[in-house]
C-alpha positions, 0 to 999 in steps of 0.5 A, a space after each residue: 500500500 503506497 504511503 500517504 505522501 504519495 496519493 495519487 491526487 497529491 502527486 498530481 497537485 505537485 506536478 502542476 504546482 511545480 509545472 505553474 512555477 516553472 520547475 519542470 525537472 521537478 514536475 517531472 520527477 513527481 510524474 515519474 514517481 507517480 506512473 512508477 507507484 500507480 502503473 495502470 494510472 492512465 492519467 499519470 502517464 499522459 502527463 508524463 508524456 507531456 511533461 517530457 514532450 515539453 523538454 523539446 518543443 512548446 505544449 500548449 494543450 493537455 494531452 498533446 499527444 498526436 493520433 490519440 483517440 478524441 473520447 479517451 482524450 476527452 475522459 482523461 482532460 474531464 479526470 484531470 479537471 475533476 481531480 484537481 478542481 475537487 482538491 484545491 476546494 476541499 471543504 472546509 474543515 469547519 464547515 458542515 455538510 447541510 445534508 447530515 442532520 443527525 446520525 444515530 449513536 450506532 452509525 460510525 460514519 455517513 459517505 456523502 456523494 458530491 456527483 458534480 464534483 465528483 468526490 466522496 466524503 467520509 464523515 466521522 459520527 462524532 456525537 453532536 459533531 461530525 468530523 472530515 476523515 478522508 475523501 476519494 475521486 469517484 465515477 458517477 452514470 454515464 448519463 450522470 444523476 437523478 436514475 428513475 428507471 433500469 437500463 438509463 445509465 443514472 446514478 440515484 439522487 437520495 439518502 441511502 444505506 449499504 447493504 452487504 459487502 460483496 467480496 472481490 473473489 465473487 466478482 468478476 475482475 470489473 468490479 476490482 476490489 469489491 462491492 457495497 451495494 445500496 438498497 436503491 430503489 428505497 421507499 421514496 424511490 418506490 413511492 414515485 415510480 423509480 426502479 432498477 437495481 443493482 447500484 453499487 460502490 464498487 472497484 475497477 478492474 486490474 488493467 485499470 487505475 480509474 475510470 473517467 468520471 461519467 463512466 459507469 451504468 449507475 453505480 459509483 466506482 472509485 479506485 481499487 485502493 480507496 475501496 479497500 480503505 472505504 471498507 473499514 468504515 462501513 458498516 453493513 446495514 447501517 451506513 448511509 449513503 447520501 448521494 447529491 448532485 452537488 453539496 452544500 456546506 454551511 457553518 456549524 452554527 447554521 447546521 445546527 439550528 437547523 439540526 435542532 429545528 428537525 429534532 423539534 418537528 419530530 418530538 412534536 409528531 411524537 407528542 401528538 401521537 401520544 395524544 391520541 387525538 387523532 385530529 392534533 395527529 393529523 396536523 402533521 400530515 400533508 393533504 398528500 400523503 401516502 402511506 406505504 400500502 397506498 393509503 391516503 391521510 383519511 384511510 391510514 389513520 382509520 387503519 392505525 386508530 386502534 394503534 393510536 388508543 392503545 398509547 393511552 396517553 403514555 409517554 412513547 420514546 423515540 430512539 436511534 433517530 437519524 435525520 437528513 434533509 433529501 437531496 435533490 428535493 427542495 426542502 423534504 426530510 428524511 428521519 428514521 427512528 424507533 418508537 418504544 410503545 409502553 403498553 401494560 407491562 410490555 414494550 411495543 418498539 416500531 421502526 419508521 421512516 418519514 419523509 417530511 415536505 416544508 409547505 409553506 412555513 409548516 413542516 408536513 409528512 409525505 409519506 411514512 412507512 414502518 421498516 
């Protein structure tokens, strides 16, 4: 395993800082370094080749290479741009990814997805706090983002969870070092009508280091060598995947106001629904609602009256919550939690999912589901 001062992206930044500064020897000894660490690093070696074209003649464009093909010359100048542009506005480490508002106290970290610039961040679950650990060049759909239906070549926009590990020696070659799939299409997915399968973070095959960035059939795909680090810090069936067209990241104050404001609005439906007064319950449910099975607001609180009576006015406990606001949604949030039912001398525990819609100033539920 190549040592930390010798990542691919740092080698690269170093060949362009010492190139911007007129050192070409240097230049050209981080790109030797580079291809000889990384052999199969097809950018790496297109650099180096301009790099030593540069001791003879003028280069005025990246990949100057006479005859190359246009579309592998295209895909290698995007990877280029991706990598560098994603590494010289890393966020800031006091800032906070909007979409992260509360993880529960079992999920290690979140990986968020940042398509357009094609990166992957990993976020340490440090409490109230969450910490930047490291962050990876990824591969998005050819197509890009916002997947609603099999075959369109798309990666999905939404919060979702890893769902297995696929060992390397299950696979074949393509997919590298292995797979975490995810559980797309989810309940929101479902809900509106999206489907296809089979999304997976996985690897790249032996004779390749990376692929460009649009390149995959919507799946996001990193190196062989990030995989393998992204391993340790998964955990199977708890770790969400938020995947974005582009993040926000805002101040820790802001994020956590409205961290806060979506604790609030959470406590306040379990509240109501220990009122058991089916009116006040209602208040926090949008005219468009939809339940799992279908139902309307009407018809699923008719169904779920008899659940609802059986509180009796008791105080219920909401625990391992996790709360995102849902990309790609202007405002929506998505919690997930359980609900410890106290009734008689027993515990009645239901594991939910709400996807909360902001109409007009009022925080509404969508749609709700028990998982």
């Amino acid at each position: 395993m190549p040592a930390a001062n010798t990542d691919p992206d740092a080698l690269l930044i170093a060949v362009y800082e010492a190139l911007s500064a007129n050192r070409l020897k240097e230049a050209q000894a981080k790109a030797d370094e580079l291809v000889t660490i990384y052999p199969n690093f097809r950018l790496g070696h297109l650099i180096r080749g301009d790099l030593l074209m540069m001791h003879a003649s003028a280069v005025r464009k990246f990949g100057a290479t006479e005859n190359a093909p246009v579309g592998k010359m295209t895909d290698l100048r995007d990877e280029a741009m991706a990598r560098l542009n994603s590494l010289r506005k890393r966020p800031d480490l006091d800032l906070m990814p909007r979409s992260v508002l509360q993880l529960m106290g079992q999920q290690k970290t979140v990986l968020v997805v940042d398509a357009k610039n094609s990166r992957l961040y990993v976020y340490e679950n440090q409490g109230e706090q969450l910490k930047l650990l490291s962050d990876y060049y990824i591969s998005q759909g050819k197509f890009g983002t916002d997947k609603t239906r099999e075959g369109d070549q798309k990666t999905p926009i939404g919060v979702y969870y890893i769902t297995s590990h696929l060992a390397k020696s299950r696979l074949p070659d393509f997919y590298g070092a292995g797979a975490l799939p995810i559980n797309y299409p989810n309940e929101w997915d479902k809900a509106n009508g999206r489907n296809g399968s089979g999304i997976w973070l996985h690897g790249t095959p032996s004779d390749s280091y990376s692929r460009p960035p649009l390149a995959s059939d919507g799946c996001v795909v990193l190196t062989n060598q990030d995989l393998e680090k992204l391993f340790s810090s998964v955990q199977i069936g708890k770790t969400p995947v938020i995947i974005s067209n582009h993040v926000e990241f805002i101040g820790k104050a802001k994020w956590q106001s409205e961290r806060d404001a979506a604790i609030k609005m959470t406590n306040k439906w379990r509240h109501d629904a220990e009122s058991t007064d089916l009116a006040r319950l209602s208040t926090n449910y949008s005219k468009k609602f939809k339940s799992d099975s279908g139902d309307d607001l009407k018809a699923w609180l008719a169904k779920n009256r008899d659940t609802l009576a059986s509180f009796s006015g008791q105080a219920t406990k909401l625990r391992d919550v996790s709360l995102f606001r849902y990309p790609g949604q202007n405002e929506m949030i998505v919690g997930t939690f359980t609900q410890d039912i106290p009734i008689g001398k027993t515990i009645k525990s239901i594991r939910k999912r709400q996807y909360w819609s902001k109409e007009g100033s009022q925080w509404k539920i969508i749609y709700e589901a028990n998982i």
